[in-house]
C-alpha positions in Angstrom: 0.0 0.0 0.0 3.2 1.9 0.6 4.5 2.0 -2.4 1.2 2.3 -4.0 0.8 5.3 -2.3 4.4 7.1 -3.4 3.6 6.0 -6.7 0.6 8.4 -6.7 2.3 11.1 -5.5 5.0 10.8 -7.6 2.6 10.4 -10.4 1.8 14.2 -10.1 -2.0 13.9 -9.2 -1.4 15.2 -5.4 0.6 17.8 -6.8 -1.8 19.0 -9.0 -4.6 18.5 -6.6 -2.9 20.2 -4.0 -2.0 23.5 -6.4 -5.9 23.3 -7.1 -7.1 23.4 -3.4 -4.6 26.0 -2.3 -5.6 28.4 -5.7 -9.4 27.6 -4.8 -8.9 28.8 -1.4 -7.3 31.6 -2.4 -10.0 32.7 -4.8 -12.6 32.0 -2.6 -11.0 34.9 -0.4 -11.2 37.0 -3.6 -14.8 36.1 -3.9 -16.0 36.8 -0.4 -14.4 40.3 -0.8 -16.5 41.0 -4.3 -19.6 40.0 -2.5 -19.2 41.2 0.9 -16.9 44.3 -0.4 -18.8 44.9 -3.4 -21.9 43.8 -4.6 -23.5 43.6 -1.2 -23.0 47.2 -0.7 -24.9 48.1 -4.0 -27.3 46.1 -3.2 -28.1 47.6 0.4 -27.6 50.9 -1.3 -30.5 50.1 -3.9 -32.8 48.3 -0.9 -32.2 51.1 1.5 -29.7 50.9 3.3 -29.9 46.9 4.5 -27.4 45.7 6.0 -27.7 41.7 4.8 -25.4 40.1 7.0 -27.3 41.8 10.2 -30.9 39.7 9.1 -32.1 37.0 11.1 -35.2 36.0 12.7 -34.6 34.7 16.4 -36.3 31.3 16.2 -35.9 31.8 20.2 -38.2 34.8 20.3 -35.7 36.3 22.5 -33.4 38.3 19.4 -31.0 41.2 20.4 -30.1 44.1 18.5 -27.3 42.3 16.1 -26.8 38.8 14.7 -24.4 37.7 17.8 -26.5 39.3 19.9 -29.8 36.6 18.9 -27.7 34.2 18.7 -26.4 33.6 22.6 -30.2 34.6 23.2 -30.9 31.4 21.1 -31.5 29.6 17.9 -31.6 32.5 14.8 -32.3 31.6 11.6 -29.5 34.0 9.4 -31.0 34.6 6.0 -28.8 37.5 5.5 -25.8 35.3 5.6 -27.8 32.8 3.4 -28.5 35.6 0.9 -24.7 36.5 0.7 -23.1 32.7 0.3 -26.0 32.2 -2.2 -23.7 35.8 -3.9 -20.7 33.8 -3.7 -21.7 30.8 -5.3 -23.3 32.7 -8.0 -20.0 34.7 -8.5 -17.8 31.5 -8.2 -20.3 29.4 -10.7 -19.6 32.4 -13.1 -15.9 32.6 -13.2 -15.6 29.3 -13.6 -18.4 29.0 -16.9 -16.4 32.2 -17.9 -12.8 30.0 -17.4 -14.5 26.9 -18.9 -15.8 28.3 -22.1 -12.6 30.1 -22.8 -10.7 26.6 -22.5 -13.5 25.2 -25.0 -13.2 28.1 -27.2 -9.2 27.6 -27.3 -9.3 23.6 -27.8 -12.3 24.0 -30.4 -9.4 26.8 -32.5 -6.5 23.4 -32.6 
């Protein structure tokens, strides 16, 4: 199993995979910045002035003023924090149909 396993790793996979893991992390920093630096912002600015990450409903009944607040009061259901992961998904599904449809674009010119 041993050598099995050296043999992968030599093979370049975990390499590979590793680079992959590390870059995604790395743009998933990126992407938390667009939404929560970015487009969140505009989009409070066009609803008012809401700030997303501060709505909850405290399941509890017992909610305080802010989202860490309701929480120690009790069980909070945070659909402002919902709304923006749902941001960065949408963001990271994008880049990536914008990355893959570039590759498809340059192996459909060979």
């Amino acid at each position: 199993m041993f050598k099995d396993f050296k043999a992968f790793v030599n093979q370049g996979n975990a390499m590979d995979l590793a680079v992959g893991v590390v870059i995604g992390a790395a743009f998933g920093k990126i992407v938390d910045s667009v939404v929560n630096d970015i487009v969140m912002p505009l989009i409070s600015l066009a609803t008012g002035g809401v700030d997303f990450s501060q709505r909850f409903i405290a399941l509890s009944g017992q909610g305080g003023a802010t989202l860490e607040e309701a929480r120690k009061a009790g069980a909070v259901l945070a659909y402002g924090n919902f709304i923006q992961t749902v941001f960065n998904f949408l963001v990271i599904a994008f880049s990536i149909f914008l990355v893959v449809r570039q590759i498809n674009k340059m192996r459909a010119g060979k």
